[in-house]
C-alpha positions as CSV (number, residue, x, y, z in Angstrom):
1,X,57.8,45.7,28.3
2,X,56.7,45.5,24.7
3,X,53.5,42.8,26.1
4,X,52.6,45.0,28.9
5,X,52.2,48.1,26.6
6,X,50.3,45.8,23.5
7,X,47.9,45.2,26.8
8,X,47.4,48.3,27.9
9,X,46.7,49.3,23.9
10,X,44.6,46.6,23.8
11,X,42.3,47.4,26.7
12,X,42.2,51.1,25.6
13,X,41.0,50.1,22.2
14,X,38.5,47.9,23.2
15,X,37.0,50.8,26.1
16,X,37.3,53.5,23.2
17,X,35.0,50.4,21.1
18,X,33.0,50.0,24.2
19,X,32.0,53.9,24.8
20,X,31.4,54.3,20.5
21,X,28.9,51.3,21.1
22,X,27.5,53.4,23.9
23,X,27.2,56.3,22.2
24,X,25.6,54.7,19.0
25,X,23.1,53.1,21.1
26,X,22.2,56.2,22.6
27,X,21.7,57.8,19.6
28,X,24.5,60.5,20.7
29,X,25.9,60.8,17.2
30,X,27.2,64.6,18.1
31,X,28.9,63.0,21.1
32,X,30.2,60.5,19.2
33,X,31.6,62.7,16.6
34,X,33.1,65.1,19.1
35,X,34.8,62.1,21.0
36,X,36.9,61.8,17.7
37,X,38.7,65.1,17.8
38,X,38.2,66.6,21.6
39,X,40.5,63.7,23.7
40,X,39.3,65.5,27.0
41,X,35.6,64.7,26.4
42,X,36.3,61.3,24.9
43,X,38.0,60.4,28.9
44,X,35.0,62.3,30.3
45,X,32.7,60.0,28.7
46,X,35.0,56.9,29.5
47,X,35.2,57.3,33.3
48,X,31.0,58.2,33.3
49,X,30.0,55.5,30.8
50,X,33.2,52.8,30.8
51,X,34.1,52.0,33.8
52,X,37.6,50.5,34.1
53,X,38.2,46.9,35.3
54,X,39.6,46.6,38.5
């Protein structure tokens, strides 16, 4: 139990990594900044930007 949930931490760092690199790219600094306190708009963006793998 304790690998599958250092997995699933794992792959929700590295999308949350994936969608700042997004972001910075994109020069959306006030998304970016937002994504840090507002957890509904930081998923938003993940399902538009990151997808998930299947």
């Amino acid at each position: 139990m304790c690998e599958i949930m250092e997995k699933i931490n794992e792959e929700t760092r590295l999308r949350i990594n994936q969608l700042n690199a997004i972001l910075i790219k994109s020069k959306r600094y006030d998304d970016l900044e937002r994504t840090t306190y507002d957890t509904d708009y930081q998923e938003q963006l993940l399902i538009e930007l990151v997808p998930e793998k299947a």
